[in-house]
C-alpha positions as CSV (number, residue, x, y, z in Angstrom):
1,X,95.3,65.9,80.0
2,X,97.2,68.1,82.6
3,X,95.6,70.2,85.3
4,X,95.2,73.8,85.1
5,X,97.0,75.6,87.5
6,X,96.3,79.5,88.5
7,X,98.2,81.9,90.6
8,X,97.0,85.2,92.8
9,X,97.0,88.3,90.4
10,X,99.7,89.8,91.9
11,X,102.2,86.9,92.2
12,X,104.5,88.3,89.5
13,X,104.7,91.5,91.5
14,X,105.3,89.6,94.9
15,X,108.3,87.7,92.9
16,X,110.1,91.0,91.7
17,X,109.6,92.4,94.9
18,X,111.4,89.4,96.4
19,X,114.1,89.6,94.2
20,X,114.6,93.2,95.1
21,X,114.7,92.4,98.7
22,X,117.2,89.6,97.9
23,X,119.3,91.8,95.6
24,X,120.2,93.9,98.4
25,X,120.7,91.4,101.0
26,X,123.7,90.5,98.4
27,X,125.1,90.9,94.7
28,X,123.6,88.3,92.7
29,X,120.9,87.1,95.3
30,X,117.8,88.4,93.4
31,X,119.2,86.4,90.5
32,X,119.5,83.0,92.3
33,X,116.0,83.7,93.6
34,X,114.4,84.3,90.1
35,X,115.9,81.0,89.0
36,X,114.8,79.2,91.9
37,X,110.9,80.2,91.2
38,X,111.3,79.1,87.7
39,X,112.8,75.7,88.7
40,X,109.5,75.1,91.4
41,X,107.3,76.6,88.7
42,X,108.3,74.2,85.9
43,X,107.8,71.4,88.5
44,X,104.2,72.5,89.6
45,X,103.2,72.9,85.6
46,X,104.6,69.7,85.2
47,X,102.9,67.9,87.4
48,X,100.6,70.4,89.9
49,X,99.4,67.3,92.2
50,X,103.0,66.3,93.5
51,X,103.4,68.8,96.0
52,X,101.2,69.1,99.2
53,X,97.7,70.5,99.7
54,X,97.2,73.0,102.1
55,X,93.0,73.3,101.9
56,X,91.0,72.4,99.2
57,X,92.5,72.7,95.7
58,X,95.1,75.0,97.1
59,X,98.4,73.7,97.2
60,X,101.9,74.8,97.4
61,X,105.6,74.5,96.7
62,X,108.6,75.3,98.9
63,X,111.8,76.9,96.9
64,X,115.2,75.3,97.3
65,X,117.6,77.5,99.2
66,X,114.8,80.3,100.2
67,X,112.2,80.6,102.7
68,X,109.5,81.1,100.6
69,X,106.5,79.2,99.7
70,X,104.5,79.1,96.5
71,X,101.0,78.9,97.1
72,X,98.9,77.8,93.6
73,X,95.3,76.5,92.9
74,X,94.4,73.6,90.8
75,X,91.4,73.0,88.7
């Protein structure tokens, strides 16, 4: 059976924020972010020990195209 994997509290509102930021950097941006965090986050549900540990059972998942990490625990 697969591993649980949890996320801070407030990651939902640290995405939206993103996308905001994105959004008006350029038309469209905020979009391309959103779908870039789904992609990484059907990747770390699918398998939650392929990307790197950075201490403990934290580990974490760098998005195509953006400079921006996500940072998830497994248990």
């Amino acid at each position: 059976m697969g591993r649980a994997v949890q996320f801070h509290p407030l990651f939902a509102t640290d995405i939206a924020e993103a996308a905001e930021w994105y959004d008006a950097c350029g038309p469209g941006l905020g979009d391309r972010f959103c779908d870039a965090v789904k992609d990484s986050l059907s990747t770390i549900i699918a398998d939650p020990d392929a990307n790197p540990v950075l201490d403990g059972s934290m580990r974490y998942r760098q998005l195509r195209r953006f400079p921006f990490l996500i940072v998830y625990e497994t248990n």
